[in-house]
N, C-alpha and C positions, 0 to 999 in steps of 0.2 A: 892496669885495668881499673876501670872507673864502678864503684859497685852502686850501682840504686838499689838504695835499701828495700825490701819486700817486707813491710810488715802488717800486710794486709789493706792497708789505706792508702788510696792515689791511684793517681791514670798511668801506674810506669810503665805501659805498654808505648803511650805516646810519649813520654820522657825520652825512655829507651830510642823508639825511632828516630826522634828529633836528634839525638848525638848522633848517631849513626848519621844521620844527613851531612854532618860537621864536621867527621872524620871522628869521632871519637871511639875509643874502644872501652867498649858498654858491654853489663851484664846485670841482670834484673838476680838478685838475692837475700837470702837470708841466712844463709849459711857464714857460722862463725869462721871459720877458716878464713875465706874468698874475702869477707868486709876487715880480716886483721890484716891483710894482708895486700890489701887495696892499694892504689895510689892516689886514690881521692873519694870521695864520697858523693853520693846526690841522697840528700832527705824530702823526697816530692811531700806531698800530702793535700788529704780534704776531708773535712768532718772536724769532729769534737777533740779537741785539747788531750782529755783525761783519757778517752777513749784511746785515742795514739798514742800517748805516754805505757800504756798498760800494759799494750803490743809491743812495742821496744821494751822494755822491759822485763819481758813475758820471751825475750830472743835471747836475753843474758850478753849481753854483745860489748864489746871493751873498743872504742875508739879510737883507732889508730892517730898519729900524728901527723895529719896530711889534710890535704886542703876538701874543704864540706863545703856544700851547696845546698843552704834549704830552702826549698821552694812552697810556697804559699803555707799552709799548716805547717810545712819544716821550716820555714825559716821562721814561726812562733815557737816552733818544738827547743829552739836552741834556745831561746831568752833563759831565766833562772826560774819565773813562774808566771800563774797564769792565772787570771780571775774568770774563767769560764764556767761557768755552773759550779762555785766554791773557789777554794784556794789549792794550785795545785803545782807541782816541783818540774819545770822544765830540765833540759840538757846542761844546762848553763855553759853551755859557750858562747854565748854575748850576752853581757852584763844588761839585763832591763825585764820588762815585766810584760804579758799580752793582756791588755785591755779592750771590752766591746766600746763600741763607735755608741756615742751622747745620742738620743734619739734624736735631741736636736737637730741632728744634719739630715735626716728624712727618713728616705727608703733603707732598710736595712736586709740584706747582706747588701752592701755595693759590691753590685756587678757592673759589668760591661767595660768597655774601652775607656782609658781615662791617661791624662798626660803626667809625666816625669819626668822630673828636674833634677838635674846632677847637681850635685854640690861638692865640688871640688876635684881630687884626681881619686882616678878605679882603677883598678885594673880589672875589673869586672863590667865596668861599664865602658871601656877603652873601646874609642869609636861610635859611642851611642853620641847620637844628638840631641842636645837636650830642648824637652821639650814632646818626645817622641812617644808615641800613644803605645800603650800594652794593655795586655785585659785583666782584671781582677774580679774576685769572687768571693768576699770576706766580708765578714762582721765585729772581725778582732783584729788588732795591728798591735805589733811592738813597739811599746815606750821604749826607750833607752835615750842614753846623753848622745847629743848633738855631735862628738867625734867619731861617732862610730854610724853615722847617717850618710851614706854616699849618694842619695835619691829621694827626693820628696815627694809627694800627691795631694793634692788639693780634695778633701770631700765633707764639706760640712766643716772639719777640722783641717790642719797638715797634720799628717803622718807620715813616719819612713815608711819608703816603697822600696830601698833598698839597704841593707848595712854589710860592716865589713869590721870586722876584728883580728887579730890574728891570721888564725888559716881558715877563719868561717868567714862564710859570705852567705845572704840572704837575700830571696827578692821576692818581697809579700802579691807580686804580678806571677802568672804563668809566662813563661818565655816559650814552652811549650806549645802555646797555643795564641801564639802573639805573633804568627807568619816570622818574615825574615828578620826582623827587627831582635823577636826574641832569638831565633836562632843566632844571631850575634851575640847575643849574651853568652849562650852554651859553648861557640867559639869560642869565645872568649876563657873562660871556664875550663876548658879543653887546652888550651894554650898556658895556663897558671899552673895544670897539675902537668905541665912536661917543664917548669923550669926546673 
């Protein structure tokens, strides 16, 4: 069973639907039992950094060893920290840091539909084409080192739009809300936590 974390923050209602679309077998939770005993994880999210740090934390929750998915504020939540209104202590499962977007690149949160460049082999992106529009909705992005960058975006600056470490994977995009294209990603993701 694939547990999307419930800690108050995120659309997991449409997360949840969208696996289900894919074949996956999904449960919206918070209960420590059900996420230790998971076979994979999804960390949706939207909002504030410290905000959703306080809530997971506030669940007391011990992370299994199995493959995680954070999506838009969850794949910030995994960096190690975060300069969102102060300094603040991520998940740390991928090495880097979430920084806000230089005002120099204009409107700020970027939203809307915008393109993604693979960079090199996924298995999370296995079958996307690169190049292929997803929608975003952020003001912060994760630094980290360039081997751990499977997806890039052009806005004002590059930043990952996707990474991969270990058994954590992130995509600072909704796949959720990104038609068939994202739901390829959740296939895909679906397919990692049955090897």
């Amino acid at each position: 069973m694939i547990a999307i974390i419930n800690y108050g923050v995120g659309n997991l209602r449409s997360v949840l639907n969208a696996l289900r679309r894919v074949g996956g077998n999904a449960k919206v939770t918070s209960d420590y039992k059900e996420i230790s005993e998971a076979s994979a994880l999804i960390l949706p999210g939207v909002g504030a950094f410290k905000t959703a740090m306080e809530k997971i934390r506030g669940l007391n929750l011990e992370f299994p060893s199995v493959p995680k998915l954070g999506i838009c504020l969850g794949m910030q939540l995994f960096a190690v920290k975060s300069y969102e209104d102060g300094i603040h202590e991520g998940l740390g499962f991928v090495p880097g840091e979430v920084v806000r977007f230089p005002s120099a690149v204009g409107k700020i949160p970027h939203m809307g539909w915008n393109e993604v460049r693979i960079r090199g082999d996924s298995e999370l992106l296995d079958g996307i084409e690169n190049g292929s529009m997803f929608y975003f909705v952020h003001s912060y992005y994760v630094k980290t080192e360039d081997r751990f960058v499977v997806a890039e975006t052009d806005y004002g600056i590059t930043f990952a739009s996707a990474i991969e470490f270990n058994e954590s994977f992130g995509v600072q995009f909704h796949p959720e809300k990104s038609g068939e294209i994202g739901l390829e990603i959740l296939r895909n993701f679906v397919r990692i936590t049955k090897r």
